[in-house]
LOKOL-884825 format. One record per residue: residue in three letters; x, y, z of N, C-alpha, C in turn. Coordinates in pm, 1 decimal, padded with zeros to 6 digits. Each point is the difference from the previous one (the first is absolute). Layout:
REM LOKOL-884825
NODE  resn       n.u       n.v       n.w      ca.u      ca.v      ca.w       c.u       c.v       c.w
NODE   ALA         X         Y         Z         X         Y         Z         X         Y         Z
...
END
This chain:
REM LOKOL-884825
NODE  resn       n.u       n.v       n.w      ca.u      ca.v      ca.w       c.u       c.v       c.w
NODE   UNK   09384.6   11317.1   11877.2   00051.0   00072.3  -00116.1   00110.3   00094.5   00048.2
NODE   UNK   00102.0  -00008.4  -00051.6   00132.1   00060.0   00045.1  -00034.0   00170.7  -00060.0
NODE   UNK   00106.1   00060.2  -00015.6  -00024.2   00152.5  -00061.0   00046.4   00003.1  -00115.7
NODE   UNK   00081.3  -00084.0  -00015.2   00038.0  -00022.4  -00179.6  -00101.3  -00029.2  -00081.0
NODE   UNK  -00107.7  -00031.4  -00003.3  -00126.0  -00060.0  -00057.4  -00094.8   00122.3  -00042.6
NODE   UNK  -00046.9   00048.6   00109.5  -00068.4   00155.4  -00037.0   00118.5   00062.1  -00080.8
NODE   UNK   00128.9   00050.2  -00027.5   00082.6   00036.9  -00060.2  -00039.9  -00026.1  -00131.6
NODE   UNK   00032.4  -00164.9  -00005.1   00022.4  -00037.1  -00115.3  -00157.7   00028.7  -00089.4
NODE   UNK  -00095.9  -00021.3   00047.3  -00119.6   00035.1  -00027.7  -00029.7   00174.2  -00039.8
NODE   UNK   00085.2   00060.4   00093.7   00024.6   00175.6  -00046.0   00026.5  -00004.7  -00086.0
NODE   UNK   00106.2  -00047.8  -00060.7   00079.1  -00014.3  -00091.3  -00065.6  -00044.0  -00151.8
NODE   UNK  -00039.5  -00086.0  -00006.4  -00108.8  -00085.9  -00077.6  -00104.8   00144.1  -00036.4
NODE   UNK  -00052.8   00065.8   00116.7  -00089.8   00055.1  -00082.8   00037.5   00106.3  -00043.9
NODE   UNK   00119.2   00066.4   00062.4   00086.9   00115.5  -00065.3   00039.2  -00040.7  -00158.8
NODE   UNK   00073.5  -00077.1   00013.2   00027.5  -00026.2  -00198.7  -00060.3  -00006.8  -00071.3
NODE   UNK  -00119.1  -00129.6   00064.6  -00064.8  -00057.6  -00122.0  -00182.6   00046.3   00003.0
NODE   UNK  -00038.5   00084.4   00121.3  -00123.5   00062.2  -00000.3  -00083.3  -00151.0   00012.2
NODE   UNK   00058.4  -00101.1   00092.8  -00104.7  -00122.8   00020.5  -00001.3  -00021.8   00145.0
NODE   UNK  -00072.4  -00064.8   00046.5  -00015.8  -00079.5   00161.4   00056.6  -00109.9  -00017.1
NODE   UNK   00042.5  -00076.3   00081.5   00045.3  -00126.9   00002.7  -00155.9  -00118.9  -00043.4
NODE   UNK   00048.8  -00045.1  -00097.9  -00186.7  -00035.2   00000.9  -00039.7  -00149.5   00096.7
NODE   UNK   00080.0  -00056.7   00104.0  -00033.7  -00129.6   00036.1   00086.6  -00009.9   00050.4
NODE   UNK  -00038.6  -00164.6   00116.1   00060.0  -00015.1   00103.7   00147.0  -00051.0  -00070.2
NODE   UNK   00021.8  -00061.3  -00109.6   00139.5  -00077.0  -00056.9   00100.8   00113.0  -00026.8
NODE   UNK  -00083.5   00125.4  -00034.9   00095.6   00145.6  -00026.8   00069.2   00012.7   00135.7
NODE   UNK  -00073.4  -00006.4   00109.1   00066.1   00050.5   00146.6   00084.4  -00116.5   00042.1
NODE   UNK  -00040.2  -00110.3  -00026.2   00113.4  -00119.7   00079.2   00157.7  -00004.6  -00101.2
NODE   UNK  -00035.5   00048.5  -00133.2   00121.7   00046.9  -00069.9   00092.9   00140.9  -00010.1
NODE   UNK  -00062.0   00069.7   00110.5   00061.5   00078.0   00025.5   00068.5  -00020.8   00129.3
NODE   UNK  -00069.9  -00074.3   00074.0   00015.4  -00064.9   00154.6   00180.3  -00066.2  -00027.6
NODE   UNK  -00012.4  -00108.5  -00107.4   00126.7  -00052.3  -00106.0   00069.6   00037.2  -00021.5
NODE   UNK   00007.2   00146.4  -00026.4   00045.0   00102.3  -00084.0   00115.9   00064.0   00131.3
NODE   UNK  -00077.1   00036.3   00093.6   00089.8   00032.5   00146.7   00096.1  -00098.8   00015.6
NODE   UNK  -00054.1  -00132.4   00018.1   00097.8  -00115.5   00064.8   00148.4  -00025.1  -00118.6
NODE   UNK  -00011.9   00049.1  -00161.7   00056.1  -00023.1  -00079.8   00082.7   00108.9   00015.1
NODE   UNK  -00034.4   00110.9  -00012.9   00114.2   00097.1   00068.9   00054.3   00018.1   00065.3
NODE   UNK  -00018.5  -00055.2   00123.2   00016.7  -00040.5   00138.4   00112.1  -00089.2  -00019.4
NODE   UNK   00029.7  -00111.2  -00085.9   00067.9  -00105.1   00006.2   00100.0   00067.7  -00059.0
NODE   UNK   00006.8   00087.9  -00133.6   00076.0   00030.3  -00056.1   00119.8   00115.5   00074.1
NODE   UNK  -00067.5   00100.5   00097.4   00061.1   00058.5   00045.5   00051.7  -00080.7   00105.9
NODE   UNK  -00024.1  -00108.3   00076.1   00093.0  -00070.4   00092.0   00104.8  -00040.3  -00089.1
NODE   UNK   00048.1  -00016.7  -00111.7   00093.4  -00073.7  -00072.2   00117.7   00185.4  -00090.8
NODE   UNK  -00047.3   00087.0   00040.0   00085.0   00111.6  -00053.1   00127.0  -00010.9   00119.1
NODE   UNK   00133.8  -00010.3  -00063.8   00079.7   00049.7   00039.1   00096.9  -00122.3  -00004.8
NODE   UNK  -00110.9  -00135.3  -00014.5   00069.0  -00126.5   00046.4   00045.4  -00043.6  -00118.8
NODE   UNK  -00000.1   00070.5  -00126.4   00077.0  -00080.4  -00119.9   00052.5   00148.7  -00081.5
NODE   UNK   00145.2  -00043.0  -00055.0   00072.1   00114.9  -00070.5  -00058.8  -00050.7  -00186.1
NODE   UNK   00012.4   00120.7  -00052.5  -00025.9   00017.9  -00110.7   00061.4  -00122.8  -00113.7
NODE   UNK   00122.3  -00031.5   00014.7   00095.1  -00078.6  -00022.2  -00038.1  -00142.8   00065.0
NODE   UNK  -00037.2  -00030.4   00117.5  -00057.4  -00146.9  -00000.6  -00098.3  -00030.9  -00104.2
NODE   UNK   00007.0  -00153.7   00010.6  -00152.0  -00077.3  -00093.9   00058.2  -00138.3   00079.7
NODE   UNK  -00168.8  -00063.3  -00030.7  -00013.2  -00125.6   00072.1   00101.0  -00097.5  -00028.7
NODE   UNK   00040.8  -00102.1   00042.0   00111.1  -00043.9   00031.3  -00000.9  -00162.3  -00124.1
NODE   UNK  -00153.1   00032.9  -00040.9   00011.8  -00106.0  -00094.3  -00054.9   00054.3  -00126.4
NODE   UNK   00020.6   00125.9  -00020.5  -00020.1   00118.7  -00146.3   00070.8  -00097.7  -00110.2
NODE   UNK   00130.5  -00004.3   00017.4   00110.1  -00059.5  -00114.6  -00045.0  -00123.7  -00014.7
NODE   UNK  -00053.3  -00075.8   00078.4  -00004.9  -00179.3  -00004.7  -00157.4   00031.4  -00077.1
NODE   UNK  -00050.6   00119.1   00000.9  -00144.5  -00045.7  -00061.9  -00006.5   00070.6  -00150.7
NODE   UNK   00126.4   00085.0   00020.1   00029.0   00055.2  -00152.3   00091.6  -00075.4  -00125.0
NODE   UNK   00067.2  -00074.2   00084.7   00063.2  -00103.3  -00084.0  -00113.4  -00124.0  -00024.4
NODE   UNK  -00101.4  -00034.4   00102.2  -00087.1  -00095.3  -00031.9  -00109.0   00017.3  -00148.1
NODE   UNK   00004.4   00177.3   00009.4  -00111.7  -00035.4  -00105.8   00049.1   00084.0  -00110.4
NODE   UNK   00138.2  -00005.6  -00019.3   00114.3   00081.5  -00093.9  -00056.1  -00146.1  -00133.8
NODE   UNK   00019.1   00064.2  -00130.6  -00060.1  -00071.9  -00129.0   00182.7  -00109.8  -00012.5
NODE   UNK  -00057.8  -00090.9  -00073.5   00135.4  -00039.1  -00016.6   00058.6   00069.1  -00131.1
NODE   UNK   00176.7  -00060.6  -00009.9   00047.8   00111.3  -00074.1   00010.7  -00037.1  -00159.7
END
């Protein structure tokens, strides 16, 4: 168990006045690290102004006809 886990569990009972009630609560918080984790490896690497490179080809795909 990393230290983000007891955190996130602090946390949990700070707001909401509960325990984590079960083992699926802790492996989704376990989730919860690796998902943030991914997200902050990807800050810095795209400007506000990019979008995926096939945005337009999928906005014209499901554009109504005229």
């Amino acid at each position: 168990m990393s230290a983000f886990e007891p955190s996130v569990e602090a946390m949990i009972k700070l707001w909401h006045g509960i325990d984590p009630p079960n083992d699926p609560a802790r492996r989704l918080a376990a989730e919860l690290e690796q998902t943030i984790a991914a997200f902050e490896a990807l800050r810095g690497t795209l400007a506000f102004e990019d979008e995926p490179s096939g945005f337009e080809v999928a906005l014209q795909a499901t554009k109504e006809p005229a």
